[in-house]
C-alpha positions as CSV (number, residue, x, y, z in Angstrom):
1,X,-2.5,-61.6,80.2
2,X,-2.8,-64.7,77.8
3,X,-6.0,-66.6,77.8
4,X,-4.3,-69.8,78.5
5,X,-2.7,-68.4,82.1
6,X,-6.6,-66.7,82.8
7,X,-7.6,-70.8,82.5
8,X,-4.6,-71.8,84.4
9,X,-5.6,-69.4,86.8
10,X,-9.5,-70.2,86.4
11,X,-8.5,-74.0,87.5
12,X,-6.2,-73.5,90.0
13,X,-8.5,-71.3,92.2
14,X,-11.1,-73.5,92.2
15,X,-9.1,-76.0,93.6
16,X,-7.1,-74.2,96.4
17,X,-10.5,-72.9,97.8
18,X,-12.0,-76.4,98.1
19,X,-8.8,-77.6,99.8
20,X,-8.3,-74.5,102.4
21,X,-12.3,-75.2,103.3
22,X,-11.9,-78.8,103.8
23,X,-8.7,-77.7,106.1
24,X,-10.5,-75.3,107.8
25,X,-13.4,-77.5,108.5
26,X,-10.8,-80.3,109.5
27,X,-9.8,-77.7,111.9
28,X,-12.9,-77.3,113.2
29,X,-13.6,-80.8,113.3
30,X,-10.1,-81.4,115.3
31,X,-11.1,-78.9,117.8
32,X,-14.8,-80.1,118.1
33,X,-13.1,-83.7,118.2
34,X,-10.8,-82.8,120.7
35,X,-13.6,-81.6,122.2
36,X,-15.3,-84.9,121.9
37,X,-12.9,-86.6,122.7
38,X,-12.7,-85.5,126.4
39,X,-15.8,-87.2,126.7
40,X,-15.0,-90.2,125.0
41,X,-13.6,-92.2,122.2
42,X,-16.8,-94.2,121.0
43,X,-17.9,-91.0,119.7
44,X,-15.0,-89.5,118.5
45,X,-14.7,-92.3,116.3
46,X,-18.2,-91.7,115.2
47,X,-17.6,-87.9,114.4
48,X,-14.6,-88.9,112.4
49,X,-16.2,-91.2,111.2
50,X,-19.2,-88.7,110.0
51,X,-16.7,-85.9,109.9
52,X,-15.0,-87.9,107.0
53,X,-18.4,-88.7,105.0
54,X,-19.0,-85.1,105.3
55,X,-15.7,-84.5,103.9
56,X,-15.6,-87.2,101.2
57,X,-19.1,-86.1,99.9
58,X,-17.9,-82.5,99.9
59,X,-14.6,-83.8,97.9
60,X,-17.1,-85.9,95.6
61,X,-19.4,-82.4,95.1
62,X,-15.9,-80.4,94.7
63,X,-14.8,-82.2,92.2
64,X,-17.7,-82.7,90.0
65,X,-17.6,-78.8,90.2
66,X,-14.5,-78.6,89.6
67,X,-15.1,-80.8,86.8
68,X,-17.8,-78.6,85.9
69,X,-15.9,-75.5,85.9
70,X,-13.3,-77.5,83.5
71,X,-15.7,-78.4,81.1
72,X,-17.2,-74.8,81.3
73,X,-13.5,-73.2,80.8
74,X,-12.7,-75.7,77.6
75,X,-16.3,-74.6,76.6
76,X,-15.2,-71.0,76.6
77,X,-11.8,-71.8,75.5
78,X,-13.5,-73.4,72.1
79,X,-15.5,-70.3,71.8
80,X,-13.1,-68.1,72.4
81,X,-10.8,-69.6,69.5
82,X,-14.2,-70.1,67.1
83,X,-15.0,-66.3,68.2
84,X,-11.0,-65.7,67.2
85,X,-11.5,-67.6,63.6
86,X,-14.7,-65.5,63.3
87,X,-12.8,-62.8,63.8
88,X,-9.6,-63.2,61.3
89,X,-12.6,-64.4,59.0
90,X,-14.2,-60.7,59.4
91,X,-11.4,-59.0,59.4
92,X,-10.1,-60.9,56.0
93,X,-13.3,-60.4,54.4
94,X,-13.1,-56.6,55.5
95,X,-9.6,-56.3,53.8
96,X,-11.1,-58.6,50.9
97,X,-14.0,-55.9,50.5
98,X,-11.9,-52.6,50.6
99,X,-9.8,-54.6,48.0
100,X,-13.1,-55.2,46.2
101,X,-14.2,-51.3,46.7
102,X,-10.6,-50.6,45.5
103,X,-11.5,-52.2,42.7
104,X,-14.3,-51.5,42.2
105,X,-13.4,-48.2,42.6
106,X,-10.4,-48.2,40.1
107,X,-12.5,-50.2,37.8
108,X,-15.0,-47.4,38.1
109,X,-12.7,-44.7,38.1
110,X,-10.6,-46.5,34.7
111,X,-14.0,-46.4,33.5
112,X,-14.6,-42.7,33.7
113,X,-11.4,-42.2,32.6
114,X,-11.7,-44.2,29.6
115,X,-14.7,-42.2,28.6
116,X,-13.0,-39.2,29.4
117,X,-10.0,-40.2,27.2
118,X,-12.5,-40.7,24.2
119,X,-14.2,-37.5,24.2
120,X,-10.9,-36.2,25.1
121,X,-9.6,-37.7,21.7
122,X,-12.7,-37.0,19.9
123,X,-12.1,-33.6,21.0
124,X,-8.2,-33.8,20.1
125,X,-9.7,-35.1,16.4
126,X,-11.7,-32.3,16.5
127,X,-9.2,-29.8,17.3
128,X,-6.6,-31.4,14.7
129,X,-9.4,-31.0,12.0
130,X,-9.8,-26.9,13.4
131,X,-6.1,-26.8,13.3
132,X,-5.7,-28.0,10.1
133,X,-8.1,-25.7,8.7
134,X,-6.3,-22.6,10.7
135,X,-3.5,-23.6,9.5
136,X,-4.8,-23.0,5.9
137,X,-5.7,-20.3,6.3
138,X,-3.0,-19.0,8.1
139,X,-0.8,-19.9,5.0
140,X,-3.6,-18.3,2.8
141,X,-3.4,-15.4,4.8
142,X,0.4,-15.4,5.0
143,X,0.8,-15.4,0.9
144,X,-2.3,-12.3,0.9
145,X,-0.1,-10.6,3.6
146,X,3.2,-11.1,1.4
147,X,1.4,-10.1,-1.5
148,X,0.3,-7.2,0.2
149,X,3.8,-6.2,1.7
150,X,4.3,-6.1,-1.9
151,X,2.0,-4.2,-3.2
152,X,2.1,-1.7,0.0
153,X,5.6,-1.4,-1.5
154,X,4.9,-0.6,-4.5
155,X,2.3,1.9,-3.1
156,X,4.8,4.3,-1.0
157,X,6.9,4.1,-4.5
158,X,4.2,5.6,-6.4
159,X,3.0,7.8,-3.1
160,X,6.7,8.6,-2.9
161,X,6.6,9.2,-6.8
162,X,3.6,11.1,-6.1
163,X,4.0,13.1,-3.3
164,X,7.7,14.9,-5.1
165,X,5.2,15.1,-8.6
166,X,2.6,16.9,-5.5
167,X,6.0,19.2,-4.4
168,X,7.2,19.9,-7.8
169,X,3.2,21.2,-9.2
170,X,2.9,22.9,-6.3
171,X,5.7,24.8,-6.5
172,X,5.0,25.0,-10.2
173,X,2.0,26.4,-9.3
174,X,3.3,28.9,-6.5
175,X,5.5,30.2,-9.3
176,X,2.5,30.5,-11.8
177,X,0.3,32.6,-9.6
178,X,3.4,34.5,-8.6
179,X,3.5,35.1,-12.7
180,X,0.0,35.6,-12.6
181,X,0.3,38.2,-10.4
182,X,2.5,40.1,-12.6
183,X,0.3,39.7,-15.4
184,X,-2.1,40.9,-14.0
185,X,0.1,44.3,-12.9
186,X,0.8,44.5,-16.5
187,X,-2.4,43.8,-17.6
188,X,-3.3,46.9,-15.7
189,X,-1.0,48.4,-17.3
190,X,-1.1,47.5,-21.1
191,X,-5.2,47.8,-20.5
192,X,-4.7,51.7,-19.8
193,X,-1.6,51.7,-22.8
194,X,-3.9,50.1,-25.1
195,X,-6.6,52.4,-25.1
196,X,-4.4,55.1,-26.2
197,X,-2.9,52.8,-28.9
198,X,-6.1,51.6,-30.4
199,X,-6.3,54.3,-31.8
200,X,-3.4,54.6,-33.9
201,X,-3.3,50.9,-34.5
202,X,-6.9,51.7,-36.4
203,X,-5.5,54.3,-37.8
204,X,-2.4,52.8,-39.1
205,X,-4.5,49.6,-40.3
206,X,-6.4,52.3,-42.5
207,X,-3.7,53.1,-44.1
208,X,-2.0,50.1,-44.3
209,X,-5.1,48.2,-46.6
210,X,-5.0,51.2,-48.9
211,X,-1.2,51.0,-49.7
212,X,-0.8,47.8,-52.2
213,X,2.4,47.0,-53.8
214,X,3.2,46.1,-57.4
215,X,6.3,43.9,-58.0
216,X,7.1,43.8,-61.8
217,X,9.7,41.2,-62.8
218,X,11.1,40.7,-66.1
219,X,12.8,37.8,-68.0
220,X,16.2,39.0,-67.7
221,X,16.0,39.1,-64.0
222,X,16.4,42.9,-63.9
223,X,15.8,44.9,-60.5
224,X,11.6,45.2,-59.9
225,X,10.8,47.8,-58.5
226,X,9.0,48.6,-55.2
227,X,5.9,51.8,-54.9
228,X,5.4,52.8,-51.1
229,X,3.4,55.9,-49.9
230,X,5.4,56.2,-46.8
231,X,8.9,55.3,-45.6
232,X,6.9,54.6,-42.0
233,X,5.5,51.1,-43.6
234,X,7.3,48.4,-43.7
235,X,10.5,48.4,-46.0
236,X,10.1,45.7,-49.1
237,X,13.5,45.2,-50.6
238,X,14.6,42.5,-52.7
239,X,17.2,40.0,-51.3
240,X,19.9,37.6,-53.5
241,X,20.0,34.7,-52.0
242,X,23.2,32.3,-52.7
243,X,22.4,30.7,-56.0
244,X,21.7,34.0,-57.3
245,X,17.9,34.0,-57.1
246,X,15.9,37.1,-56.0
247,X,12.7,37.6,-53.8
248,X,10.7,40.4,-52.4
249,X,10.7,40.6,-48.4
250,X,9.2,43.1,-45.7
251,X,12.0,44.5,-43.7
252,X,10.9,46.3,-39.9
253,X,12.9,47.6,-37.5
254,X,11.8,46.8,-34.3
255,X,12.0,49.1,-30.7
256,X,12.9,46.3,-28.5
257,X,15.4,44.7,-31.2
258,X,17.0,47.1,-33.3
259,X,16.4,47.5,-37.3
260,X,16.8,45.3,-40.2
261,X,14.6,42.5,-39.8
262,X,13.1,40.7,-42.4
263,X,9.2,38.8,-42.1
264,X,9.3,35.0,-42.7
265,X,5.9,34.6,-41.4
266,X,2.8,36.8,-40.2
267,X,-0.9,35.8,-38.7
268,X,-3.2,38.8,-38.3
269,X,-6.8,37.9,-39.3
270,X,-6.7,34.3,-41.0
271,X,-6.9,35.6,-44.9
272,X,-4.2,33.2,-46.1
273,X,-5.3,29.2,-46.0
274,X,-1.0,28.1,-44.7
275,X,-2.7,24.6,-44.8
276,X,-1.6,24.0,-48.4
277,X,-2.8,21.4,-50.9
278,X,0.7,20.1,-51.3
279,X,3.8,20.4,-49.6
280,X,5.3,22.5,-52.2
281,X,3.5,25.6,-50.9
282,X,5.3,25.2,-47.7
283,X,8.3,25.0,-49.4
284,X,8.2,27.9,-52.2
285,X,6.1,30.2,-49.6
286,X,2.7,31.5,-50.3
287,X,0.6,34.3,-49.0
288,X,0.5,38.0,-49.5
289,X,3.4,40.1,-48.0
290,X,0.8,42.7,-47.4
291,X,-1.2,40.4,-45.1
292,X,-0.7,36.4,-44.4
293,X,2.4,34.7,-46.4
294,X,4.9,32.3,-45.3
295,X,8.2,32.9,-46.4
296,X,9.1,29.2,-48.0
297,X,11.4,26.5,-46.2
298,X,13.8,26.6,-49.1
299,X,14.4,30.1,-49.0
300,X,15.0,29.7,-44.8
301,X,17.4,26.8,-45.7
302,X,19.6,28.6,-48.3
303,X,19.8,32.2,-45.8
304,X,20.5,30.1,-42.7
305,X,22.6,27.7,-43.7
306,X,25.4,30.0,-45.7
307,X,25.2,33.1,-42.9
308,X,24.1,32.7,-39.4
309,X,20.9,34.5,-38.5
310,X,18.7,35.0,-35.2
311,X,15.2,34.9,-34.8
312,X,12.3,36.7,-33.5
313,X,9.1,35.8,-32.6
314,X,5.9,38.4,-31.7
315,X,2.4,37.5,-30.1
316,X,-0.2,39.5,-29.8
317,X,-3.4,37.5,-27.9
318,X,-6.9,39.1,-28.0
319,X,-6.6,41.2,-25.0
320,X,-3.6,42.6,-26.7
321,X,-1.1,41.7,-24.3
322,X,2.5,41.2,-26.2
323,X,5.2,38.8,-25.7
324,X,8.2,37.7,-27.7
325,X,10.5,34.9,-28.2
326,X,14.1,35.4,-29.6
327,X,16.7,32.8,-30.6
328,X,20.3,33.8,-31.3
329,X,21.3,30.6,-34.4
330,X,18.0,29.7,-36.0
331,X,18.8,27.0,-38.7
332,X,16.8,25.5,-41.3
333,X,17.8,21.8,-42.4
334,X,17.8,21.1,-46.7
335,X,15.1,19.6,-48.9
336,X,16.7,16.4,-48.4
337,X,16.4,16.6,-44.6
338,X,12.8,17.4,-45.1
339,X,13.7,21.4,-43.8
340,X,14.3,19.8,-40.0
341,X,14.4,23.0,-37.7
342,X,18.6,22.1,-36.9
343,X,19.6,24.4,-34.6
344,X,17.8,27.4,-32.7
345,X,20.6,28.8,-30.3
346,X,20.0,30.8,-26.9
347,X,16.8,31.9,-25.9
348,X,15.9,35.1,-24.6
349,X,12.3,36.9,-23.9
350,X,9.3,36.2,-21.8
351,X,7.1,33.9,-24.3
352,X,8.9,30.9,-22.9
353,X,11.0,29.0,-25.0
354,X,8.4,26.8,-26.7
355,X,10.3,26.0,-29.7
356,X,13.2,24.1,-28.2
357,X,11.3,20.9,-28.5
358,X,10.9,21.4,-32.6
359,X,14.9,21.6,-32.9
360,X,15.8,17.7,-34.8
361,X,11.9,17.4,-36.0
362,X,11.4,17.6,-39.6
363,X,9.2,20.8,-41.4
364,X,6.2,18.6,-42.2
365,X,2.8,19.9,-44.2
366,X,1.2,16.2,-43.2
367,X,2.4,13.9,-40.8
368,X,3.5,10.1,-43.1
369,X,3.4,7.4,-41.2
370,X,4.9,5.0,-43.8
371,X,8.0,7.2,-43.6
372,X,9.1,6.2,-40.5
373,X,8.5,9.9,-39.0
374,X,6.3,9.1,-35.4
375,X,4.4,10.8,-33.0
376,X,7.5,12.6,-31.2
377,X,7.8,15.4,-33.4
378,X,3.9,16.0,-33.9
379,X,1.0,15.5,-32.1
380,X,-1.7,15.1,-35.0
381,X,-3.3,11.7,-36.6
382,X,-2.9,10.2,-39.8
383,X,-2.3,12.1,-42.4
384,X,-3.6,15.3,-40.9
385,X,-2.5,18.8,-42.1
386,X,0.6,20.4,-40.2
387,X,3.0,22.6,-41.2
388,X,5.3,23.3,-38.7
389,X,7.9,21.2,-36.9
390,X,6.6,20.3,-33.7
391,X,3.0,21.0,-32.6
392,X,3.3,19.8,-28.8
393,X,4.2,23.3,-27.6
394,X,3.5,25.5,-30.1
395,X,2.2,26.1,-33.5
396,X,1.6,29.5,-35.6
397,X,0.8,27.8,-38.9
398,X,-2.2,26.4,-37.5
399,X,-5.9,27.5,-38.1
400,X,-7.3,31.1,-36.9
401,X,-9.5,32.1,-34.2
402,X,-10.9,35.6,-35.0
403,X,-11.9,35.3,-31.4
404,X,-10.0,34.5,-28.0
405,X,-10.7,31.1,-27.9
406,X,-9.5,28.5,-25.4
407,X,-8.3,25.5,-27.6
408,X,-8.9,22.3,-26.6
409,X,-6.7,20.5,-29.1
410,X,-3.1,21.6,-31.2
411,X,-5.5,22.8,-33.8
412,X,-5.0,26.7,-33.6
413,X,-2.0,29.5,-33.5
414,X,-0.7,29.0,-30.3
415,X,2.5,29.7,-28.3
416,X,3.0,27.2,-24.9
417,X,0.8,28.5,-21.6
418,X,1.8,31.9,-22.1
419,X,-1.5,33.1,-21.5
420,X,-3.1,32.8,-18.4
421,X,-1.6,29.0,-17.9
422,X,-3.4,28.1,-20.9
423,X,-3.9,27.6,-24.4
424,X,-5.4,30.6,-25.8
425,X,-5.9,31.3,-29.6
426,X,-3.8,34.2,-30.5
427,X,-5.0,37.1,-32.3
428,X,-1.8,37.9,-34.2
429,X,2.0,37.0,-34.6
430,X,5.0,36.8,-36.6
431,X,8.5,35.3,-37.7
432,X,11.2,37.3,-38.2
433,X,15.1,37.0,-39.2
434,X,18.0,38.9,-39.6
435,X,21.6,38.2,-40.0
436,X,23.8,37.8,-36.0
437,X,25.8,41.0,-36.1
């Protein structure tokens, strides 16, 4: 219900209740008159007369309430609207103060934020400078890492290069001690052989330094002749070489070979210096036939080049243990070709072919530079002594060891690794030829 019917209301019941009472007590008053009246009319006029003072005062005291009550009700109507303004007032200043909070609040909370969103950025700055740095390094790293890939590459080349060097030495080496092996089953054996020919190796050396021979030529190239004790030695004939010339040479037949061949070279105890003054020795031939000599490179040239002849090699080491080396077209280049070792042919024998790698290199007493002539040929410095053709592999013109010796440099008579896997001083050898039947 609206306030304005409760006033409406508030007035209107006043009012009906004063009337019904003055009815009722108009009623009363009839009846009482009535009453009265019986008795007489003097006084009824008097009652009604009183009766309507009563009345009139209670109208008077009715209405001033009633005015009362009026005043009263606008009263409480203007407090009722001032309580009404009070209230919107309180009600906008509540909705003004949660918009404040709000506000405040957002205010507050924009606040925080902002902060936030500078250390945030300071951090971000921060960050950026970390990143930029990683990233740096990263790209440092990345150029290490490519030059390792590289190198890594490179490694498993020369691991791979390795590793098959590894697989061919080892089998190398599989094959040596299978070799060694052997040697040593024919050490066994030539140990036991040897002792029974020691003694007629010292024997036959005694009687070998009392036989001497005496050449005699004459002027008009007339036949020398030759004195031997016993047709067991050695055989020295003279041989005509192409141009007509004649030399003496020691002729031997050998078990393993066959007969007729004829000494070019020999190494038994290191009486003969082969490291000559001047290359002329080399070429002419020096020595004693009885002992040490080498043959001469010019002689070798003119028999190998007009007939073809083999060659075959003996070694004796200090324990002596034999092997030989044999070579079916041995060729000896000219003077002008500085006696180059041209052509050797097949190999055969179980010294190991150690001379192939002296067929093309010039015969050289000492190594000249200014020539042109380099290191692949010959191993030695400057200017040092050689006589031979290639020293890399093999040399039996170097100097003598009258003991077994392990040589640590070219500088000896030696033939490969055919001893032991090494390079052992030999004790004797020689050089022989003979024309390819």
């Amino acid at each position: 219900m609206r306030p304005v019917d409760n006033l409406n209301n508030l007035s209107q019941e006043p009012g009906g209740s004063a009337l019904e009472s003055t009815t009722e007590n108009n009623s009363e008053s009839s009846d009482s008159d009535m009453e009265v009246l019986g008795n007489t009319d003097g006084d009824q006029k008097r009652i009604i007369q009183s009766l309507k003072r009563k009345n009139l005062t209670k109208i008077s005291d009715l209405a001033a309430k009633l005015i009362i009550v009026e005043n009263n009700l606008a009263s409480e109507k203007e407090k009722t609207k001032d309580k009404e303004d009070v209230i919107k007032s309180l009600k906008l200043s509540i909705d003004l103060l949660k918009d404040n909070t709000a506000q405040s609040l957002k205010i507050t909370n924009c606040d925080q934020h902002k902060a936030k969103i500078d250390e945030l950025i300071a951090d971000i700055e921060i960050l950026e400078c970390k990143l930029k740095s990683r990233n740096e390094k990263i790209s440092e790293l990345e150029d290490r890492m490519e030059e390792n890939e590289i190198n890594l590459i490179e490694k498993d080349e020369q691991i791979a290069n390795l590793e098959s060097q590894i697989k061919v030495s080892l089998d190398t080496t599989q094959k040596y001690e299978n070799d060694l092996k052997d040697k040593d089953v024919q050490i066994a054996k030539l140990e036991s052989q040897a002792k029974a020919d020691a003694a007629k190796i010292k024997n036959l050396e005694n009687n070998l330094s009392r036989y001497t021979l005496q050449i005699h030529s004459s002027d008009d190239n007339s036949n020398s002749r030759v004195y031997l004790n016993c047709t067991k030695l050695p055989l020295i004939q003279f041989v005509k070489l192409p141009n007509g010339s004649r030399f003496a040479a020691v002729f031997e037949d050998l078990p393993k070979a066959g007969p007729g061949w004829m000494l070019i070279q020999r190494r038994i105890d290191g009486s003969v210096e082969l490291f000559g003054d001047s290359g002329s020795n080399y070429n002419e031939g020096f020595g004693d036939l009885s002992r040490e000599f080498w043959l001469g490179s010019k002689k070798l040239n003119e028999l190998t080049t007009n007939q073809r002849y083999e060659l075959y090699i003996e070694l004796v080491d200090f324990d002596n243990a034999t092997a030989y080396a044999r070579y079916d077209n041995f060729v000896v280049g000219s003077h002008a070709e500085d006696y180059t070792l041209t052509s050797l042919g097949q190999y055969s024998g179980n010294a190991g072919d150690c001379l192939r790698r002296g067929v093309s290199c010039k015969f050289l007493w000492q190594r000249q530079e200014h020539n042109g002539y380099t290191r692949q040929c010959n191993s030695q410095s400057i200017n040092e002594r050689i006589g031979w053709w290639n020293n890399t592999d093999c040399n039996l013109n170097g100097k003598y060891y009258n003991c077994k010796t392990i040589l640590k440099s070219v500088d000896g008579i030696w033939w490969g690794l055919w001893n032991m896997n090494q390079r052992h001083s030999l004790k004797s050898c020689k050089m022989l030829i003979r024309p390819k039947p």
